[in-house]
Backbone as JSON, one array per atom type, in Angstrom:
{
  "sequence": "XXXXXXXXXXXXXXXXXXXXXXXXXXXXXXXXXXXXXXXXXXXXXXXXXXXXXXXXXXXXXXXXXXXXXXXXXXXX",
  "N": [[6.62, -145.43, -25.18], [9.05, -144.53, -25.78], [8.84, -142.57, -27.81], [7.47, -140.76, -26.71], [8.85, -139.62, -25.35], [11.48, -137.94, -26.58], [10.19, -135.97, -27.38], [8.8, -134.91, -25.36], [11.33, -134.24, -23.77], [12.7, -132.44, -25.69], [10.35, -130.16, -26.24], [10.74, -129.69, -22.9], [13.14, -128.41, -23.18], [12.58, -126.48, -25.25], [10.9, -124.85, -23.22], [12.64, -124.16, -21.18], [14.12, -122.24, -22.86], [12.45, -120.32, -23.99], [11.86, -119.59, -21.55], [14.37, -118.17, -20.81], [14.5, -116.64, -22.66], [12.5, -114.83, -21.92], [13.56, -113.93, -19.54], [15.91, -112.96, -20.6], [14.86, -110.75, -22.41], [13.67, -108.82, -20.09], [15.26, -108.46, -18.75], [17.14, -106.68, -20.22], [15.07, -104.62, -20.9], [15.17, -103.54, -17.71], [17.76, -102.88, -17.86], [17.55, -100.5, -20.18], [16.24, -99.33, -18.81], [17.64, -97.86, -16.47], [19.63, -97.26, -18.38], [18.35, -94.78, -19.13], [17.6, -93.34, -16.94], [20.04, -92.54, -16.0], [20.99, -91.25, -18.02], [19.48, -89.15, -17.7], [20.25, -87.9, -15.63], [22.91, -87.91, -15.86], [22.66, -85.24, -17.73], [21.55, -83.53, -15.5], [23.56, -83.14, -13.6], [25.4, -82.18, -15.41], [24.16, -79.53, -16.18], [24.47, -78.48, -13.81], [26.8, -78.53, -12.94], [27.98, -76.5, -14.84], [26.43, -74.54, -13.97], [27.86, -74.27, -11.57], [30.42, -73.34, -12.29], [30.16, -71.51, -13.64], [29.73, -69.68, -11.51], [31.64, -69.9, -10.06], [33.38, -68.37, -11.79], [32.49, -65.89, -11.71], [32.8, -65.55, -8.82], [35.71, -65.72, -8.71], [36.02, -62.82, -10.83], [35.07, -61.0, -8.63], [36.59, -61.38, -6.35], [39.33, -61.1, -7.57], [38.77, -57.89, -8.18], [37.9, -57.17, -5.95], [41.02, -57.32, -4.4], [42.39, -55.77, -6.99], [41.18, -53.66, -6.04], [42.02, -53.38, -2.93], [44.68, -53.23, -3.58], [45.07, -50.85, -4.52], [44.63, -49.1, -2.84], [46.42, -49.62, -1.18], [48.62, -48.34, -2.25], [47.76, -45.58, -2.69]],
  "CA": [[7.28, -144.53, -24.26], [10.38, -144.0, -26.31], [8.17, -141.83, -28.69], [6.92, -139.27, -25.86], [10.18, -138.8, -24.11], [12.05, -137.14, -27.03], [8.95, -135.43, -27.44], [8.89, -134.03, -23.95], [12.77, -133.5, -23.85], [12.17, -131.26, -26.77], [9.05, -129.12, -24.93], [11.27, -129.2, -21.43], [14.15, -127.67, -23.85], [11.94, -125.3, -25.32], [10.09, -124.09, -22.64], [13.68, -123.62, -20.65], [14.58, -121.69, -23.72], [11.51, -119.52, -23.86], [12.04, -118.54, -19.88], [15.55, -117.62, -20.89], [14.47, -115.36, -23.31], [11.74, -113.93, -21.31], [14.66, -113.01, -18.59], [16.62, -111.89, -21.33], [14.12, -109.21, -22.45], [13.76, -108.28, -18.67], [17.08, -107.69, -18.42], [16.96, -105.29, -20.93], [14.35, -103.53, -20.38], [15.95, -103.2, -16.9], [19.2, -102.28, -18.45], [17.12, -99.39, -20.69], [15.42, -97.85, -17.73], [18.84, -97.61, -15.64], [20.42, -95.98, -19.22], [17.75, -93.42, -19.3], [17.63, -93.04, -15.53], [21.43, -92.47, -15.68], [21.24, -90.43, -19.06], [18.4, -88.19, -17.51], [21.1, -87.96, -14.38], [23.97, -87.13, -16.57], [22.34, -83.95, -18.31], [20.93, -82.62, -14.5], [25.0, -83.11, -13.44], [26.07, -81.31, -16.32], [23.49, -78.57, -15.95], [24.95, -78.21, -12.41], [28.41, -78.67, -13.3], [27.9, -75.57, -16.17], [26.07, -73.32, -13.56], [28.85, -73.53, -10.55], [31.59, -73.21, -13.35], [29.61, -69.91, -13.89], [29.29, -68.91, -10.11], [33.03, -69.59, -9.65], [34.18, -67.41, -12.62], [31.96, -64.32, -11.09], [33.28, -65.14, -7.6], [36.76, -65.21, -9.51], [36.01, -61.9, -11.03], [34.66, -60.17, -7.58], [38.2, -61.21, -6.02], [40.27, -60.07, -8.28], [38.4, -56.69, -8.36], [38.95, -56.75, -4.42], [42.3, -57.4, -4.41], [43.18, -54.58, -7.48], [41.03, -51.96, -5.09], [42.94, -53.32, -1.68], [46.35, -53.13, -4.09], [44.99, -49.66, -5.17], [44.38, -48.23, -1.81], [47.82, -49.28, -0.47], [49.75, -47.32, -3.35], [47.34, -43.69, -1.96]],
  "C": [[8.48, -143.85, -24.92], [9.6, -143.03, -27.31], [8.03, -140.04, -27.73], [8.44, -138.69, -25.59], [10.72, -137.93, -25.22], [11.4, -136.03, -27.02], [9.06, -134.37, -26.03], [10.58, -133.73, -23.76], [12.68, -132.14, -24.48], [11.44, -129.94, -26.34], [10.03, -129.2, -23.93], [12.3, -128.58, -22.21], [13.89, -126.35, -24.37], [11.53, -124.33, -24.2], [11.51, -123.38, -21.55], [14.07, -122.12, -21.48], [13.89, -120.16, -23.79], [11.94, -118.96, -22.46], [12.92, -117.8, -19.87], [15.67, -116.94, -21.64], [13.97, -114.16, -22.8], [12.68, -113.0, -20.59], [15.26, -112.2, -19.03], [16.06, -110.43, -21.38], [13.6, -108.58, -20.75], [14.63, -108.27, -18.24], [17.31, -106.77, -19.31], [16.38, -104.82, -21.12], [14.64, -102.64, -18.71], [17.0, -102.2, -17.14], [18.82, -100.75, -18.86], [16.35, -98.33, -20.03], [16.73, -97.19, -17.08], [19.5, -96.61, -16.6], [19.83, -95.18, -19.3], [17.72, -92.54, -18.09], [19.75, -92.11, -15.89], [21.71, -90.92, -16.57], [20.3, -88.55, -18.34], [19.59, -87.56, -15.43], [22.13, -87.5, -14.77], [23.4, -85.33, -16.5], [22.21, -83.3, -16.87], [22.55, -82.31, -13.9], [25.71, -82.31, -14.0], [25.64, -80.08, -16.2], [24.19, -78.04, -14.88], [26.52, -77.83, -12.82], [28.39, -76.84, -14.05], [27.65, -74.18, -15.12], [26.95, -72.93, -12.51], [30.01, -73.82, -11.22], [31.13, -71.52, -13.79], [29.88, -69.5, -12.83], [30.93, -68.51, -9.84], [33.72, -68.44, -10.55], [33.57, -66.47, -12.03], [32.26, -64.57, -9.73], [34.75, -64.97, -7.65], [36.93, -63.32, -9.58], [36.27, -60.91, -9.8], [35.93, -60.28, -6.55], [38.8, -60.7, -6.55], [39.8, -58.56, -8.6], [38.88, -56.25, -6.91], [39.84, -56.53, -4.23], [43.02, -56.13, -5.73], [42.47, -53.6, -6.68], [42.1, -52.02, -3.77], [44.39, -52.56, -2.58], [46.58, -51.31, -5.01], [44.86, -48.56, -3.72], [45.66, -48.39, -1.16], [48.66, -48.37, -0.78], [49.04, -46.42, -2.79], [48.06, -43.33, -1.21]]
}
């Protein structure tokens, strides 16, 4: 009996070991969907970000064109 048990200690140590790797790599593969998810979530943010950073400078512009015709029609 004293022969098996280390024996099986050993195997129940391993096989703990093994599960706790498995989790590992399913935690990062987890991890690597969420960074691409996130990454692929960034760029569409930025895209956005870029195009009403555009909209505002041409609704910018179209004010300040208003405002020098109003400030041009008061001086007539």
């Amino acid at each position: 009996m004293s022969e098996h048990s280390p024996k099986s200690a050993v195997e129940l140590e391993l096989k703990r070991l093994e599960k706790r790797v498995e989790d590992l790599i399913a935690t990062i593969q987890q991890i690597k969907e969420e960074n691409r998810a996130l990454r692929q979530r960034q760029e569409v943010l930025t895209a956005e970000r870029a195009n009403l950073l555009q909209k505002n400078e041409q609704v910018r512009a179209r004010v300040e064109a208003m405002i020098g015709r109003l400030k041009s029609m008061e001086q007539a």
